[in-house]
C-alpha positions as CSV (number, residue, x, y, z in Angstrom):
1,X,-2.0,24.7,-9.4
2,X,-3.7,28.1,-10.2
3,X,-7.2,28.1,-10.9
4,X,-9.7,30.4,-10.4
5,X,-13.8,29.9,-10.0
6,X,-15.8,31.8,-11.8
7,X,-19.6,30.7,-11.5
8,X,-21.1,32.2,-8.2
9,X,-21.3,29.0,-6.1
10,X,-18.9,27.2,-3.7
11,X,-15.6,26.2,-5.5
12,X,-15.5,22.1,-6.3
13,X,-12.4,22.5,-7.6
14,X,-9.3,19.7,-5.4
15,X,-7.0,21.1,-4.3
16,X,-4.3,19.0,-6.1
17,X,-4.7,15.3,-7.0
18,X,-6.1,13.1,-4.2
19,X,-5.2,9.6,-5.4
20,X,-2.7,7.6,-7.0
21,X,-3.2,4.4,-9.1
22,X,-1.5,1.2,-9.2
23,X,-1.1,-1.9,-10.5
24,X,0.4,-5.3,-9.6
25,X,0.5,-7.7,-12.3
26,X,-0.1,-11.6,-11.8
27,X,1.1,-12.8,-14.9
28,X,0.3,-16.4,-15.2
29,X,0.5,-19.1,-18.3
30,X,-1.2,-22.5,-18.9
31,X,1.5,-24.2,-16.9
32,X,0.9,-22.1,-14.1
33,X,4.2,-20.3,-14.2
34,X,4.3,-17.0,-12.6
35,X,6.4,-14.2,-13.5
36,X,8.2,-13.0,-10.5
37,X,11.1,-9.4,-10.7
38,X,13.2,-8.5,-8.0
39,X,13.7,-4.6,-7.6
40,X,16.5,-2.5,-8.7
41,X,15.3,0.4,-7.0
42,X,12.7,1.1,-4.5
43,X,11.5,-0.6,-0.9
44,X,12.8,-4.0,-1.8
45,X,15.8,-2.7,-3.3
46,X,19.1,-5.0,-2.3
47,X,16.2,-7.4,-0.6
48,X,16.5,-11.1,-2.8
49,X,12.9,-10.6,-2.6
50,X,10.5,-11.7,-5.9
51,X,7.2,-10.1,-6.4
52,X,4.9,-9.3,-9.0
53,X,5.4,-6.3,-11.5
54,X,3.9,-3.8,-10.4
55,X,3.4,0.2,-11.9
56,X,0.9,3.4,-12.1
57,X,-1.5,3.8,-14.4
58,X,-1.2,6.9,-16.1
59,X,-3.4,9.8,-16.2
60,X,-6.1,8.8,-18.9
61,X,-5.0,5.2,-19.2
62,X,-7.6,2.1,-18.2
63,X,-6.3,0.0,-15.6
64,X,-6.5,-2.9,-17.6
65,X,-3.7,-1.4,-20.5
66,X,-1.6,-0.1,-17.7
67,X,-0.9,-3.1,-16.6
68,X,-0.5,-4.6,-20.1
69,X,2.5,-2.2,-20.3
70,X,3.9,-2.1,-17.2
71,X,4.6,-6.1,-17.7
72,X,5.7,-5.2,-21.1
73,X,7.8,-2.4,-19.6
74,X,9.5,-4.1,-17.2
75,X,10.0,-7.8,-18.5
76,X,9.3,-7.2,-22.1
77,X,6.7,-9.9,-22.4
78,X,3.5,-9.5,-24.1
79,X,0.4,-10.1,-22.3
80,X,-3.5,-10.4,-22.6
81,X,-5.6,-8.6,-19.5
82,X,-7.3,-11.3,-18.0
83,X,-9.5,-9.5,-15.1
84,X,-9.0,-7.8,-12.2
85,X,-8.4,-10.3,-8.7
86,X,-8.5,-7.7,-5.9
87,X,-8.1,-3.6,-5.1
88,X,-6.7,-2.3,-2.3
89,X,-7.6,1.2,-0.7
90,X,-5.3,2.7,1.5
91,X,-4.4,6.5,2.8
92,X,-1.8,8.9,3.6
93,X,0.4,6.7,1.5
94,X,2.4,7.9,-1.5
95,X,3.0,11.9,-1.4
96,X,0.5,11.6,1.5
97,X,-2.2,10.8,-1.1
98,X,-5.1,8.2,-0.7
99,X,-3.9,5.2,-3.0
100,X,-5.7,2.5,-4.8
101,X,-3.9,-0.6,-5.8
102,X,-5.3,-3.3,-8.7
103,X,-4.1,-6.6,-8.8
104,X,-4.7,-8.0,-12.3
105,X,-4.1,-11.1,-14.0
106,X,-2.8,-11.3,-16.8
107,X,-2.0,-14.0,-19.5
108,X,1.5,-14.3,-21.2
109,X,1.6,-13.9,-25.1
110,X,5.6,-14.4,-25.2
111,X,8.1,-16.0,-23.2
112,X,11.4,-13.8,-23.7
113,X,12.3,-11.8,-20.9
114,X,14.4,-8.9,-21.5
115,X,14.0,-7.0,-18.5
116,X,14.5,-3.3,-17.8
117,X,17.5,-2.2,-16.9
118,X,16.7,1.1,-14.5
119,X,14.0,-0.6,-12.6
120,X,14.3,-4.6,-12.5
121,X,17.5,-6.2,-10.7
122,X,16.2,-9.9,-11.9
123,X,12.9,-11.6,-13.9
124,X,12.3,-15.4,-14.1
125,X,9.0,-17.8,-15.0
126,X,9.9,-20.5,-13.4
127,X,7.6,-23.9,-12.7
128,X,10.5,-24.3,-9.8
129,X,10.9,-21.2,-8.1
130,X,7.4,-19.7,-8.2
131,X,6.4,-20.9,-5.3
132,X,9.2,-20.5,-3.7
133,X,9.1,-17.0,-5.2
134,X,5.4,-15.9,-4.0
135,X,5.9,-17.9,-0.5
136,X,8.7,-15.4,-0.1
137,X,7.2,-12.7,-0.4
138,X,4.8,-13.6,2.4
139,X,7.8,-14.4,4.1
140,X,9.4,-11.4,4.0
141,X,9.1,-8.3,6.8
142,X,8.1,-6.3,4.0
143,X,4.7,-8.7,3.8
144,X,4.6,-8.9,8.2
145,X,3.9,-5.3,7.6
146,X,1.8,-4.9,4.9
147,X,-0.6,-7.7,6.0
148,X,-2.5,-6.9,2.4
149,X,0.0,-8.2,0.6
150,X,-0.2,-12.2,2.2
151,X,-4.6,-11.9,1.5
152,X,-3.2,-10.6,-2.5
153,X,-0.8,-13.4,-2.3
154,X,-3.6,-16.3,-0.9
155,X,-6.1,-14.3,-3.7
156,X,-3.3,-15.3,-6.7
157,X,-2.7,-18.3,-4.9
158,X,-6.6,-19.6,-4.8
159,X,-6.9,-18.0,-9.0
160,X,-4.2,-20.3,-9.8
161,X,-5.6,-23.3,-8.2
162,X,-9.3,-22.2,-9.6
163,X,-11.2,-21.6,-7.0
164,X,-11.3,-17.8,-7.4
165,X,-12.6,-15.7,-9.7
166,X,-12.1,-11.9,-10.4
167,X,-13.8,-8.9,-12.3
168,X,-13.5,-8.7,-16.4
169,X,-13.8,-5.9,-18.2
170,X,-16.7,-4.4,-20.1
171,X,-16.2,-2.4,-22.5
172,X,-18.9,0.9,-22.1
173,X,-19.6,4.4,-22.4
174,X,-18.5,7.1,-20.4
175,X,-22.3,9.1,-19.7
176,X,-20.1,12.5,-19.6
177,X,-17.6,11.7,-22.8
178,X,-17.7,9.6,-25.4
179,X,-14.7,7.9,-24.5
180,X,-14.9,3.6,-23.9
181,X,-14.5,3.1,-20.1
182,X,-14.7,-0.2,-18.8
183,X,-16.5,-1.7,-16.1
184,X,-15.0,-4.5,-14.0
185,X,-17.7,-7.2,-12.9
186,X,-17.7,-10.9,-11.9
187,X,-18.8,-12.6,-15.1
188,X,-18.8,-16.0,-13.4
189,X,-21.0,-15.0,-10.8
190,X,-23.7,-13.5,-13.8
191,X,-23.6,-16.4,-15.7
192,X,-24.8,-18.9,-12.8
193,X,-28.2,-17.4,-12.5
C-alpha cells in the first residue's frame, strides 16, 4: 500500500490491514436439527470431521449478512440471523493478523441442501447425527488444540437446550456515516429489569 501523509502531524495511517473477520454459523430449526459440513479444502480437509459453516465477512459487510450468506454459500439454505452466541479474539493467526471470530445463530428458512462444490466435501441436518456431529468435533485433535472451540461447542450446546442467550442486533447509525451499523446487545438481559 502507498500512501502518503499530508497534514503536519504523526501519520495514523496502518500499515496494512490488522484484522480479519469470521464467522461460524450455528444454524439451528425448531426441531433442533443442526446443520453440520465436512471440508473439502482446508485444516479439516480428508478429516470425517463435521462442524459448523463457517466464512469471512467481507470488507463493508455486517456480521450478521455474512453469515446469512456464507450458510447460503455453502449449503444453499436460506436463513434468518438470529443473534450473535460468542466472539473469539485471537493473534498472530491468519497472514499473521489479529483475528476475530463470531459465532452466530441462525434460523433455517429452507431445508434443501445443495452444497458447494469447491469448498464443502458433505452437508446434512440430521435429528440423528447432530450430536454425534458436534460431540465430534470436540472429539477431534483439531478441538484438543483449539480449546475455544469445545467452550463454542458447550455455548451452542447450552442455546439449544435454552439456557443461553446471545447478543441481537440493533439496527443504528454510524456517528461518522450515514450508513445502518448494528449493535449486538443481550436483549433478554434488558428486558428483565
Amino acid at each position: 500500500m502507498l500512501v502518503y501523509w499530508i497534514p503536519e502531524t504523526a501519520n495514523s495511517l496502518p500499515v496494512n490491514a490488522t484484522h480479519r473477520v469470521g464467522i461460524g454459523a450455528f444454524v439451528m430449526n425448531e426441531e433442533k436439527e443442526v446443520l453440520v459440513v465436512q471440508e473439502k479444502s482446508g485444516m479439516l480437509r480428508g478429516t470425517g470431521v463435521w462442524k459448523f459453516p463457517t466464512g469471512v465477512v467481507d470488507e463493508g459487510e455486517d456480521i450478521c449478512d455474512a453469515a446469512v450468506r456464507e450458510v447460503k454459500e455453502e449449503t444453499g439454505i436460506d436463513a434468518k440471523f438470529v443473534e450473535i452466541l460468542a466472539f473469539r479474539q485471537s493473534h498472530e493467526a491468519f497472514f499473521e493478523k489479529s483475528d476475530l471470530f463470531f459465532v452466530c445463530l441462525l434460523q433455517p428458512l429452507s431445508f434443501d441442501i445443495q452444497k458447494q462444490e469447491s469448498e464443502i466435501e458433505a452437508a446434512e441436518v440430521n435429528i440423528c447425527q447432530h450430536m454425534d456431529a458436534i460431540q465430534g468435533i470436540c472429539s477431534s485433535t483439531f478441538c484438543s488444540e483449539t480449546r475455544s472451540f469445545k467452550h463454542i461447542v458447550d455455548i451452542c450446546l447450552a442455546k439449544r437446550d435454552g439456557k443461553y442467550s446471545g447478543f441481537s442486533p440493533v439496527p443504528t447509525k454510524a456517528i461518522s456515516s450515514d450508513k445502518n451499523s448494528y449493535l449486538y446487545l443481550n436483549r433478554q438481559c434488558l428486558n428483565n429489569q
